[in-house]
KOLGUVO-738866 format. One record per atom (N, C-alpha, C, O, CB): residue in three letters; x, y, z. Coordinates in steps of 0.05 Angstrom, whole numbers, padded with zeros to 5 digits, always signed. Glycine has a CB too. Example, Ala and Ser with C-alpha at 12.3 -4.5 7.8 and 13.67 -1.06 7.14 Angstrom:
<sites>
ALA+00264-00114+00156ALA+00246-00090+00156ALA+00264-00066+00156ALA+00285-00066+00169ALA+00226-00089+00181SER+00257-00045+00142SER+00273-00021+00143SER+00258+00001+00157SER+00268+00023+00161SER+00282-00012+00114
</sites>
This chain:
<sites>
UNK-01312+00327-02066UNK-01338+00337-02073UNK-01339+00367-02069UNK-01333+00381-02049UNK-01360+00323-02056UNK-01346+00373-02087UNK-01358+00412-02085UNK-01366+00417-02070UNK-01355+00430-02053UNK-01377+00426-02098UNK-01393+00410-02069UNK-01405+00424-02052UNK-01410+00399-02018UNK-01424+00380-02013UNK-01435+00435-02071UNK-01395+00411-02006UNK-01392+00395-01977UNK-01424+00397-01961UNK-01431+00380-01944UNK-01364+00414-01955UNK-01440+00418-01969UNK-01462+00420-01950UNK-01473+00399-01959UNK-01489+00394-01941UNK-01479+00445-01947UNK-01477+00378-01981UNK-01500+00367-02004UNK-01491+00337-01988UNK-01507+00320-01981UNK-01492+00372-02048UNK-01453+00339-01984UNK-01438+00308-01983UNK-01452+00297-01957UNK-01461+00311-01939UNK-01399+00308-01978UNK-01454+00264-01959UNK-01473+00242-01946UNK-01450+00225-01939UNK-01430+00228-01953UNK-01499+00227-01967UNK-01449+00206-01920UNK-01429+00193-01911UNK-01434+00161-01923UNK-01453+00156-01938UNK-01428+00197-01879UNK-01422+00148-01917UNK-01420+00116-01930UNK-01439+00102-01928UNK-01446+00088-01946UNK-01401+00098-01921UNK-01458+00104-01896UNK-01474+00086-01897UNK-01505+00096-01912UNK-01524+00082-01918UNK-01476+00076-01867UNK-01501+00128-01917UNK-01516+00138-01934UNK-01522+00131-01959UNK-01544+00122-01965UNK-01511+00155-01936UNK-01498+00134-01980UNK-01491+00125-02002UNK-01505+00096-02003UNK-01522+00093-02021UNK-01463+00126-02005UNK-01499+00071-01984UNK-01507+00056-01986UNK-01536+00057-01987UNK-01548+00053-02008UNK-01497+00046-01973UNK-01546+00062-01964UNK-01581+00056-01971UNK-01593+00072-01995UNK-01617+00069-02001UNK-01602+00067-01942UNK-01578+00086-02008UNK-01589+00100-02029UNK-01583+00073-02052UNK-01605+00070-02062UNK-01573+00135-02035UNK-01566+00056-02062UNK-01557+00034-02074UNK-01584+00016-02066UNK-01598+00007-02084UNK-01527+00025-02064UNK-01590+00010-02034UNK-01602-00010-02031UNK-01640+00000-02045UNK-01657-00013-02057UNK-01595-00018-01997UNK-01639+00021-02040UNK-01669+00042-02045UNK-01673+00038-02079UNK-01692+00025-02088UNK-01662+00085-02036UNK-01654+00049-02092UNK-01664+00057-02119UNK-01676+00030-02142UNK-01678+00005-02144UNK-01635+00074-02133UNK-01680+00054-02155UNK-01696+00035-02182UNK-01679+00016-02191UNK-01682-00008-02187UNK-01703+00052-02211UNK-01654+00031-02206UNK-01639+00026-02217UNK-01611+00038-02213UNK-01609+00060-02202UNK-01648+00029-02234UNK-01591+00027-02218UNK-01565+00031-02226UNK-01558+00040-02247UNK-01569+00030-02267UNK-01552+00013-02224UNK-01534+00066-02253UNK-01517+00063-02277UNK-01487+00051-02273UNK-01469+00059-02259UNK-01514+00091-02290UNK-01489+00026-02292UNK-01449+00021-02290UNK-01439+00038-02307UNK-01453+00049-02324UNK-01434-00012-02301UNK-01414+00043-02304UNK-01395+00046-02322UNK-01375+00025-02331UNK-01372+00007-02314UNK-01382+00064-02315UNK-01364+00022-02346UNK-01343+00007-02347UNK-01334+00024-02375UNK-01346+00040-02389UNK-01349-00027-02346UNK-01298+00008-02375UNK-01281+00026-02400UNK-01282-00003-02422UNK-01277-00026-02415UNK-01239+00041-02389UNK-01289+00006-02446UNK-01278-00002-02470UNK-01252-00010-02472UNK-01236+00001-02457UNK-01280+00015-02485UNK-01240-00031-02492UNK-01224-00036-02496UNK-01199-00010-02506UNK-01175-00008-02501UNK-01234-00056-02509UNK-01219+00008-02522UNK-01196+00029-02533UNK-01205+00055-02521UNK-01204+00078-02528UNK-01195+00032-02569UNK-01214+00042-02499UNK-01205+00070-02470UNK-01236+00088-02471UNK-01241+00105-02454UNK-01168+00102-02482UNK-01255+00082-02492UNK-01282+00102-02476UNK-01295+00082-02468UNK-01291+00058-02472UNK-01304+00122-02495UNK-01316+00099-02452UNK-01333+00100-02434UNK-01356+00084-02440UNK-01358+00082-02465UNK-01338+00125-02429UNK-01378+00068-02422UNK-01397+00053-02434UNK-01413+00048-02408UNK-01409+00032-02390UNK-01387+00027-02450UNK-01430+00064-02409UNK-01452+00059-02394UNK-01480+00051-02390UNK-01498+00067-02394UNK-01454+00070-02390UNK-01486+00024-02381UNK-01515+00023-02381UNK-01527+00012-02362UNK-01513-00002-02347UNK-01525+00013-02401UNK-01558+00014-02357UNK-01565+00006-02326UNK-01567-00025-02319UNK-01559-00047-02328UNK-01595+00019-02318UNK-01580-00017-02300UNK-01575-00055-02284UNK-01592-00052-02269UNK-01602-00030-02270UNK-01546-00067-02265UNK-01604-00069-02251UNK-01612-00079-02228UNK-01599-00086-02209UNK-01590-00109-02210UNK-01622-00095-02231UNK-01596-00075-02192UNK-01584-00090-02169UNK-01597-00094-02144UNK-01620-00091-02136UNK-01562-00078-02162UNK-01565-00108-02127UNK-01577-00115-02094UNK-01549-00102-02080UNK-01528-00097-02092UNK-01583-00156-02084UNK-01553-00097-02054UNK-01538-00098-02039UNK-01529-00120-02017UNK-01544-00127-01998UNK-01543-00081-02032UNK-01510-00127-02022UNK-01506-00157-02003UNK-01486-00159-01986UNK-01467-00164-01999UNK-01502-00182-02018UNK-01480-00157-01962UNK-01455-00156-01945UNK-01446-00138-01956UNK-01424-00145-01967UNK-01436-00178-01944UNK-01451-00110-01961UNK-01434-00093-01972UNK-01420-00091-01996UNK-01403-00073-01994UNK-01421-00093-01959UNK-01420-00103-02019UNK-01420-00116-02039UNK-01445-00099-02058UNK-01466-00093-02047UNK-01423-00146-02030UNK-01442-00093-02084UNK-01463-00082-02097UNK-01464-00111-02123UNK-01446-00120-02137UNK-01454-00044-02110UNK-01489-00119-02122UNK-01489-00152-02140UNK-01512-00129-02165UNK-01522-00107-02163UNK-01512-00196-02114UNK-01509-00151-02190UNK-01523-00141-02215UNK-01527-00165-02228UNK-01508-00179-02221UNK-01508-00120-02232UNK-01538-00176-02241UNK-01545-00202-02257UNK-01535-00192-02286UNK-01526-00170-02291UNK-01581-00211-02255UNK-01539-00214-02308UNK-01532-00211-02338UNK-01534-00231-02342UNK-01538-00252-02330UNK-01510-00201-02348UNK-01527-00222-02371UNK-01528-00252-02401UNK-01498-00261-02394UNK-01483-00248-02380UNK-01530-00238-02449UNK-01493-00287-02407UNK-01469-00299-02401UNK-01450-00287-02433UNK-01433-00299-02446UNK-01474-00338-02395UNK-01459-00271-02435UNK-01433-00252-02467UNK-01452-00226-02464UNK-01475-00223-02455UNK-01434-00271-02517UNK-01435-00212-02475UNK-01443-00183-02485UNK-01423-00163-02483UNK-01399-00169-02482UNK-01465-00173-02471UNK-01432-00137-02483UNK-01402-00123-02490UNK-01409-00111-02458UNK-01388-00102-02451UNK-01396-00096-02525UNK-01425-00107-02440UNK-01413-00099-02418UNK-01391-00122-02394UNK-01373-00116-02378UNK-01437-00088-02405UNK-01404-00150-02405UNK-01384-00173-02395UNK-01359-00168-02405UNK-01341-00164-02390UNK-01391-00202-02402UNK-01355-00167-02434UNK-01327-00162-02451UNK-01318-00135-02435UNK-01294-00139-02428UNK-01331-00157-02491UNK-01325-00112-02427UNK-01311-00089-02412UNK-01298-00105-02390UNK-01274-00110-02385UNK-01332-00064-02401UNK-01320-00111-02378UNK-01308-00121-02342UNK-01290-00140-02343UNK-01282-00146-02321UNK-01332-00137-02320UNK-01279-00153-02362UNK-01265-00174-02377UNK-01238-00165-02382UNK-01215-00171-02376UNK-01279-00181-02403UNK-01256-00141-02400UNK-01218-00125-02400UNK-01212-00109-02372UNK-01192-00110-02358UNK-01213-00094-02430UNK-01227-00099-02369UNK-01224-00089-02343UNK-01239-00081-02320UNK-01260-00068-02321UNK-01215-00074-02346UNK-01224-00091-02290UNK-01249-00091-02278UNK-01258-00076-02262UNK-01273-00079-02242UNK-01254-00106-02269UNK-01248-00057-02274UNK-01251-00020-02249UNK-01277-00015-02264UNK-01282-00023-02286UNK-01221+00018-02254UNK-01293-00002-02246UNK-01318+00003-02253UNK-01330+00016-02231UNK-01323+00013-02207UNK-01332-00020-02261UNK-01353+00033-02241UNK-01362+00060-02227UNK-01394+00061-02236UNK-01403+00065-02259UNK-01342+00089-02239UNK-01412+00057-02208UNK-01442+00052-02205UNK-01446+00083-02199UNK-01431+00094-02183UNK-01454+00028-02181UNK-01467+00096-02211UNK-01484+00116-02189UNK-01518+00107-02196UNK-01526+00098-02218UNK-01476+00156-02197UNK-01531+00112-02179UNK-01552+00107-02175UNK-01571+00140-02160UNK-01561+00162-02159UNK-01548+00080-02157UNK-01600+00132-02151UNK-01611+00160-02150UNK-01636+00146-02138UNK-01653+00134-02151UNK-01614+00180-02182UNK-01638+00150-02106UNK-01660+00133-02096UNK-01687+00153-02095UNK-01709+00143-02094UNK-01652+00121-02065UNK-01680+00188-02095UNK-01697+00210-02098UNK-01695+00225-02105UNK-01675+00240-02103UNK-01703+00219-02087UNK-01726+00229-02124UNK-01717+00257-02140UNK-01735+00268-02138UNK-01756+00254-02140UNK-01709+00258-02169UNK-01739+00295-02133UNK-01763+00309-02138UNK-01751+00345-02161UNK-01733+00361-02155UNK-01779+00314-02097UNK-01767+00346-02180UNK-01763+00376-02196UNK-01772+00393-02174UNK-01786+00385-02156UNK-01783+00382-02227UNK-01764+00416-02178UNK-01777+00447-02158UNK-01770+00464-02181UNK-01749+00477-02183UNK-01758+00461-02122UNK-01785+00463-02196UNK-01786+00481-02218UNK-01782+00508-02217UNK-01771+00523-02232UNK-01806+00479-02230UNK-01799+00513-02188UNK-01801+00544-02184UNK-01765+00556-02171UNK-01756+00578-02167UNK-01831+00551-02155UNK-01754+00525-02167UNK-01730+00542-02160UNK-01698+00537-02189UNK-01673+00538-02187UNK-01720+00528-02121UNK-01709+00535-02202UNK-01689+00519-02222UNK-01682+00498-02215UNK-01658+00495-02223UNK-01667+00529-02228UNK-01689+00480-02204UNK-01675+00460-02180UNK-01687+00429-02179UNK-01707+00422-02193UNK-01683+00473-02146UNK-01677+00417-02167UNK-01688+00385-02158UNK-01673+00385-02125UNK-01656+00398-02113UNK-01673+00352-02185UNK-01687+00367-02122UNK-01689+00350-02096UNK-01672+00322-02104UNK-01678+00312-02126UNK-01725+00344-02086UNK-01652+00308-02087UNK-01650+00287-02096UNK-01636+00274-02074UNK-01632+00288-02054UNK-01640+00286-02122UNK-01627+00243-02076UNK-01615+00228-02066UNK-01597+00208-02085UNK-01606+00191-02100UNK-01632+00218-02052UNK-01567+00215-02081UNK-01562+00200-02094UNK-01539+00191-02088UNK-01532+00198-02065UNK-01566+00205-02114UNK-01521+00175-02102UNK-01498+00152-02100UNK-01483+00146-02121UNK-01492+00138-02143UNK-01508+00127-02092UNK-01442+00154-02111UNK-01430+00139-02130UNK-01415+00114-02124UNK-01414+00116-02100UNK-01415+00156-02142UNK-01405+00095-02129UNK-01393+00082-02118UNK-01361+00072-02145UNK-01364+00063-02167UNK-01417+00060-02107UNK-01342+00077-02136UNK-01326+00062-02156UNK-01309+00031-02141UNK-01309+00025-02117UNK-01302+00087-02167UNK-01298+00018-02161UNK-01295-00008-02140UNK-01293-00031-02159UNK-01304-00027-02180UNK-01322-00014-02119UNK-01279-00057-02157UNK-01275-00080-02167UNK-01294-00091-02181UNK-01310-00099-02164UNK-01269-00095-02152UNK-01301-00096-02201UNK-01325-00115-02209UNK-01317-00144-02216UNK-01301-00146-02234UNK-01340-00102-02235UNK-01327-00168-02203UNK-01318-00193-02213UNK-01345-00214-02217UNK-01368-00216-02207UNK-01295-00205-02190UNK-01330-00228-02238UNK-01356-00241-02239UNK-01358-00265-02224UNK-01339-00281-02227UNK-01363-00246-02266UNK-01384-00275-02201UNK-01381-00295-02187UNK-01382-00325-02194UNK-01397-00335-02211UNK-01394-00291-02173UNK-01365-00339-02180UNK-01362-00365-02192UNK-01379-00376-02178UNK-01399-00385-02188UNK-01337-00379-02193UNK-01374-00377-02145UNK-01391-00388-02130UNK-01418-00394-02133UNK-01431-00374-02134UNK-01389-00377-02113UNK-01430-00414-02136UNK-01460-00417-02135UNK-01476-00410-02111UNK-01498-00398-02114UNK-01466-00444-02140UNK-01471-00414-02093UNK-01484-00409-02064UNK-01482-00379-02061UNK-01501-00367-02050UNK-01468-00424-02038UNK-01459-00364-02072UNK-01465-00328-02071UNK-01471-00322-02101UNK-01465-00299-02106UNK-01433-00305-02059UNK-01478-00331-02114UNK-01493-00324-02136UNK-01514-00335-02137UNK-01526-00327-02157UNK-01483-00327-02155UNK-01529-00357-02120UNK-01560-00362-02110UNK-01566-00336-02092UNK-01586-00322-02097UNK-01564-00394-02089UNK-01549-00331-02072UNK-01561-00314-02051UNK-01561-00284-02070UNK-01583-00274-02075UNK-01539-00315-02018UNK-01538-00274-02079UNK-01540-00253-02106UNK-01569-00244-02107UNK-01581-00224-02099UNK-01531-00269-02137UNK-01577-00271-02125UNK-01606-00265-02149UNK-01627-00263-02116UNK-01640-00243-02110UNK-01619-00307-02182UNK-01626-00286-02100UNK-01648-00282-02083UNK-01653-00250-02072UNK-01675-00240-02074UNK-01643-00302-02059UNK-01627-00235-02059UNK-01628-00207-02057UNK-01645-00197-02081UNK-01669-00191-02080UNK-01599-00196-02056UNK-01627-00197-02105UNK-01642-00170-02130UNK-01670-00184-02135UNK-01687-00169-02146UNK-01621-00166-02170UNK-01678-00206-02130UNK-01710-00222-02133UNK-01727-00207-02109UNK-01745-00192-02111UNK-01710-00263-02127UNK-01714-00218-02082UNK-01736-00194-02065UNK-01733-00170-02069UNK-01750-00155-02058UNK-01736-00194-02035UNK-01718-00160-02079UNK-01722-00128-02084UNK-01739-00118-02109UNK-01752-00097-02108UNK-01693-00115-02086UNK-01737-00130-02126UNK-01748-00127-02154UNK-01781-00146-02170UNK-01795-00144-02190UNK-01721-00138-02169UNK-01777-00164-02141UNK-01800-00186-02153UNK-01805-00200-02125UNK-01804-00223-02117UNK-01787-00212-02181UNK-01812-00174-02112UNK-01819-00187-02069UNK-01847-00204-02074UNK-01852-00226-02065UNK-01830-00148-02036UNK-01864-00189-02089UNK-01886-00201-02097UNK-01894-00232-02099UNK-01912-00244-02087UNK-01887-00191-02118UNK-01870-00244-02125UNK-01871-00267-02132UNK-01845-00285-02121UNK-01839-00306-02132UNK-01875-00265-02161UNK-01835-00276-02104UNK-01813-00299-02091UNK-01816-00326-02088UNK-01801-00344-02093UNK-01807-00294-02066UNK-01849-00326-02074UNK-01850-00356-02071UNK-01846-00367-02096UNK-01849-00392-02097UNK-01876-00366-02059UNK-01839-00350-02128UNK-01830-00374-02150UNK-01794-00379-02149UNK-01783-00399-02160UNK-01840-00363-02185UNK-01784-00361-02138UNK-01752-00360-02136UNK-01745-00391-02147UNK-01740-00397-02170UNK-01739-00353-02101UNK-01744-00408-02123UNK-01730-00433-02129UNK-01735-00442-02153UNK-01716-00450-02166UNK-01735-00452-02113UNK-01762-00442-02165UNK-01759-00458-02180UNK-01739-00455-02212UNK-01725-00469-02226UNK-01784-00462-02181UNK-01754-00415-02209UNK-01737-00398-02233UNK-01712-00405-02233UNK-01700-00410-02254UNK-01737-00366-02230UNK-01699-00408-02207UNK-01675-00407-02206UNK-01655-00433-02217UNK-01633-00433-02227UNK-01672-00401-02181UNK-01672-00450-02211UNK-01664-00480-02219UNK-01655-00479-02255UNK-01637-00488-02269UNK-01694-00503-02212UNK-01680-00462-02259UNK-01687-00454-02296UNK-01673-00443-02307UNK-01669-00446-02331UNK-01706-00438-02307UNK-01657-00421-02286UNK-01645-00396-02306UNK-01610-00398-02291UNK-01590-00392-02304UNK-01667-00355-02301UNK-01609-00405-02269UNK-01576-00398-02258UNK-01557-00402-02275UNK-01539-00386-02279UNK-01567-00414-02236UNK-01561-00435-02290UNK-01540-00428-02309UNK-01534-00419-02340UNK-01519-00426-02358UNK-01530-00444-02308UNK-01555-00398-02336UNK-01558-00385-02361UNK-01558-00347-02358UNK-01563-00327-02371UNK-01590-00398-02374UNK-01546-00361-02326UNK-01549-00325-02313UNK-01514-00322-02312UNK-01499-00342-02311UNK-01570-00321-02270UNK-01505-00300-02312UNK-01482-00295-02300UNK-01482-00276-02269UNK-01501-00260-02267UNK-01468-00281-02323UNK-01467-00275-02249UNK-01481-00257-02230UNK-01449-00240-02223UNK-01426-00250-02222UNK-01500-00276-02198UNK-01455-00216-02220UNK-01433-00194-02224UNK-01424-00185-02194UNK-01443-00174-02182UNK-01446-00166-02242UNK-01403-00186-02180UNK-01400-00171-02157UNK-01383-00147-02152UNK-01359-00148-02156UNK-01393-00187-02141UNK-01394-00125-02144UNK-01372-00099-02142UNK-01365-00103-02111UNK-01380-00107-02091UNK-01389-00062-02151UNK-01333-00100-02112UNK-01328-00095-02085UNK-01320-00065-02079UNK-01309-00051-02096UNK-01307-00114-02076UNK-01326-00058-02061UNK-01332-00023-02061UNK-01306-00008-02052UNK-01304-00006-02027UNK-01359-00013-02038UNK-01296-00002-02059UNK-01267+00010-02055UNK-01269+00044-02045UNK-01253+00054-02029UNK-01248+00007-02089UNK-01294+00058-02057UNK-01298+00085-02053UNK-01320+00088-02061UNK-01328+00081-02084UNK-01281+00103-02063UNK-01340+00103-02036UNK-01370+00111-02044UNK-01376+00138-02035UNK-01362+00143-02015UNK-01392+00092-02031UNK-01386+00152-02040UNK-01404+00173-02027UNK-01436+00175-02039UNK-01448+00162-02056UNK-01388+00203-02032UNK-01447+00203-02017UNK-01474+00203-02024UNK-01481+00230-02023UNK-01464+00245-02013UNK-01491+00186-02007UNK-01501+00240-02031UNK-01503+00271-02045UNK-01533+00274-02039UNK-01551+00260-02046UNK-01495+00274-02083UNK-01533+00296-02022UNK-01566+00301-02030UNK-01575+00326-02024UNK-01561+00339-02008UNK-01586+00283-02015UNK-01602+00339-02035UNK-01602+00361-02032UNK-01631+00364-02030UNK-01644+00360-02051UNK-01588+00374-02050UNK-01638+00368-02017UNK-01670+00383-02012UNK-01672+00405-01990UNK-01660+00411-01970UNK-01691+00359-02001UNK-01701+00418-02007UNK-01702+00458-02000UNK-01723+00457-01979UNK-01731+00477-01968UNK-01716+00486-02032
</sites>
């Protein structure tokens, strides 16, 4: 990292993953570019989880291959007056697999459900009964993270 005064340590990086809106994946194409788009996630045992359709072309990436690279952004603020922003943020690169297990791909969705839908949990079970096997559930294991932040 460049700039060393900005760099955040691991368990930083993390709560910025567990904080944000959203995620960006990366993953590589079959003929070597780049393909990025967001997600939802959770943080689980250290583990970065994401839900999906059971086809598509970011499954077909992770398929071909399963190196893959999240950053996320739990704060941002513009300071216009200084050319500048304020932020918090997170990269992580690391294994992506897709889970077989049912019991960590119940617990998966329950994480990204209280984080995304704390509100309506008490419907979890039933959704879940409805949709699990029509869900796929994604696990990154985290091989290298950092965290970045900068405020004036």
């Amino acid at each position: 990292m460049r700039r060393k005064d900005r760099e955040k340590d691991a368990a930083f990086a993390l709560d910025v993953f567990c904080n944000c809106e959203y995620a960006t994946l990366a993953t590589t194409n079959p003929n070597g570019t780049p393909y990025c788009v967001p997600v939802s996630i959770a943080v689980l045992d250290g583990a970065i989880y994401f839900h999906c359709a059971l086809e598509g072309h970011k499954l077909d990436n992770i398929k071909h291959s399963s190196t893959v690279c999240i950053s996320a952004v739990s704060f941002s603020r513009l300071v216009p007056e200084n050319y500048s922003a304020e932020y918090d943020s997170a990269i992580a690169t690391g294994q992506c697999v897709i889970v077989a297990d049912e019991a960590e791909k119940a617990a998966a969705l329950r994480a990204i459900s209280e984080k995304y839908a704390k509100s309506h949990i008490a419907d979890f079970d039933a959704r879940m009964a409805k949709w699990l096997h029509l869900t796929h559930v994604c696990r990154i294991d985290i091989e290298k993270i950092s965290g970045k932040a900068s405020r004036q």
